[in-house]
C-alpha positions in Angstrom: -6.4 -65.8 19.1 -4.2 -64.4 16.5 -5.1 -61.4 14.0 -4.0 -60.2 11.3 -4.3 -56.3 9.4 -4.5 -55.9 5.7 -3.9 -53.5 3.6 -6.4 -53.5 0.3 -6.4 -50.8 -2.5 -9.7 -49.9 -3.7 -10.1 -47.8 -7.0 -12.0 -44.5 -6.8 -12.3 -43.9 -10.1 -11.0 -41.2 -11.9 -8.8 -39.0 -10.3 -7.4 -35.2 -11.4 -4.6 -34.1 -10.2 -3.9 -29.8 -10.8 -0.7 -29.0 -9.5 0.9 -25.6 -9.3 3.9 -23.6 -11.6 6.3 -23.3 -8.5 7.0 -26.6 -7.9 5.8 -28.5 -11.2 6.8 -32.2 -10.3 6.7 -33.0 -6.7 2.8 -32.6 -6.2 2.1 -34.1 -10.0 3.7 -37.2 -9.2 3.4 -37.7 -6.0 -0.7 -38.1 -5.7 -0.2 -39.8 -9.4 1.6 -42.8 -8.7 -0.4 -43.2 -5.6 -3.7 -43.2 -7.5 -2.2 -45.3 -10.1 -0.7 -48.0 -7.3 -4.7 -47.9 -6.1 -6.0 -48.8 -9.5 -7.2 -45.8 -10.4 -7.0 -43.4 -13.6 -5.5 -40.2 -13.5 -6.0 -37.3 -15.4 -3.1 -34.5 -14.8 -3.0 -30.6 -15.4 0.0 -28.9 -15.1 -0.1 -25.5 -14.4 0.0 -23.4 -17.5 3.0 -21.0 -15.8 5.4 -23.4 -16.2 4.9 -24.4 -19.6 8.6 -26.4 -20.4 7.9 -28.5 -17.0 3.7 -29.2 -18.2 5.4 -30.3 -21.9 8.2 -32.2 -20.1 5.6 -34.2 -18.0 3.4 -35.1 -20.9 6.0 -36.2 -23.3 7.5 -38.5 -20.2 4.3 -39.7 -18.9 2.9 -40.3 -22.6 6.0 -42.0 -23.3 6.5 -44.2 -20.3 3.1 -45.0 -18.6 0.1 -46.5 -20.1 -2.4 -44.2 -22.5 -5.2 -45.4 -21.1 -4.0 -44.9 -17.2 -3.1 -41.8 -17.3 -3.4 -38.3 -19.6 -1.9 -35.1 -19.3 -4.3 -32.0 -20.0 -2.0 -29.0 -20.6 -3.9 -25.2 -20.7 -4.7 -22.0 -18.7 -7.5 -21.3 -16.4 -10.5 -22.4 -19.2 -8.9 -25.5 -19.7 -9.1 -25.8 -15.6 -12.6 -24.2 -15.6 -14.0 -27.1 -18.2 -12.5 -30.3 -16.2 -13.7 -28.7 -13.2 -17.5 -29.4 -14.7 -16.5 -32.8 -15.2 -17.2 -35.4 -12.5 -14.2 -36.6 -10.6 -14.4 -39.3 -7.7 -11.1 -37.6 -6.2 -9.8 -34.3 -7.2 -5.8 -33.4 -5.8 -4.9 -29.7 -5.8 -1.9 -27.7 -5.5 -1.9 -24.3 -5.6 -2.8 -20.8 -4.1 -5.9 -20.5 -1.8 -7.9 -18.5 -4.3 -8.5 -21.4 -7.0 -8.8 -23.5 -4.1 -11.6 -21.9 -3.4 -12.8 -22.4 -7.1 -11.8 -26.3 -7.4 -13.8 -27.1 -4.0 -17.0 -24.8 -5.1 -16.9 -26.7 -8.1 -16.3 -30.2 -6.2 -19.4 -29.4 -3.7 -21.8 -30.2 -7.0 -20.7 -34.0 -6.9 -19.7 -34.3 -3.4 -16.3 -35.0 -4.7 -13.6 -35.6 -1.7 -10.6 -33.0 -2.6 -7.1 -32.8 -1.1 -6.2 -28.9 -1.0 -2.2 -28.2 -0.6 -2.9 -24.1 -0.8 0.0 -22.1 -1.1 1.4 -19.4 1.8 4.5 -17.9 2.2 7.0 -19.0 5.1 9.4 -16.9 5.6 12.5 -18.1 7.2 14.4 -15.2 10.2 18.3 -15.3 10.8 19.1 -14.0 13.5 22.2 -14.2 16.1 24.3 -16.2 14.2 28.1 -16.3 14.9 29.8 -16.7 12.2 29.7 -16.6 8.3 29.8 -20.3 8.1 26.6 -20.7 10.8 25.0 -18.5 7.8 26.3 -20.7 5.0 25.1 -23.5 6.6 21.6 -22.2 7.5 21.6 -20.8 3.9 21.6 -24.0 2.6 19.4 -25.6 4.7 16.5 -23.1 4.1 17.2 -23.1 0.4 16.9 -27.0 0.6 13.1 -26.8 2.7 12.5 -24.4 0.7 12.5 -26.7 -3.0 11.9 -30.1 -1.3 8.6 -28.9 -0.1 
């Protein structure tokens, strides 16, 4: 007998999405376009550290995607504090592990599932290499993990 798999989105709700100064876009729109494909609606906060990147998102988003699909919330840590009260069905983090600390304290009140990408540092050794090209090469190649990640 043959079967057959299928994949079916089902909306949450309404999901935030905070994201972190270091690496503005990547973990914005990366959990955004998944919760929009889903069906759901998406409320983002850029960090406040990075304030041309948080004002290049919301003029692009406001501009581009639909009002009602999708806001952009731009502020410091109060602004983050007051959406945090709010009840999410998904909340998407990126940051250090401190305010991850903070957004899943505040989730536990709702039993809210959370996705946590805390920060660390990863530092990269060279050691033993031959020749100023070998250290050009693996220049470029940490530099490159280093801002795709």
């Amino acid at each position: 007998m043959l079967s057959s798999a299928e994949i079916v989105p089902e909306p949450l709700g309404l999901v935030l999405i905070i994201s972190s100064w270091n690496f503005p876009f990547g973990p914005s729109l990366e959990p955004m376009i998944g919760a929009l494909a889903a069906g759901n609606t998406v409320v983002l906060k850029p960090s406040d550290l990075a304030p041309a990147s948080a004002s290049l998102l919301a003029t692009a988003i406001s501009t581009y995607l639909d009002n009602k699909a999708v806001k952009v919330i731009q502020g410091g840590p109060s602004v983050g504090e007051q959406l945090l009260q709010q009840r999410w069905y998904k909340i998407f983090f990126t940051g250090s592990a401190h305010v991850g600390r903070i957004v899943m304290s505040a989730a536990v009140k709702h039993l809210t599932p959370v996705t946590l990408e805390l920060g660390g540092k990863c530092p990269a050794v060279l050691d033993s290499l031959s020749s100023s090209w070998d250290i050009k090469v693996a220049v470029k190649r940490i530099v490159y993990g280093k801002l795709k990640s």
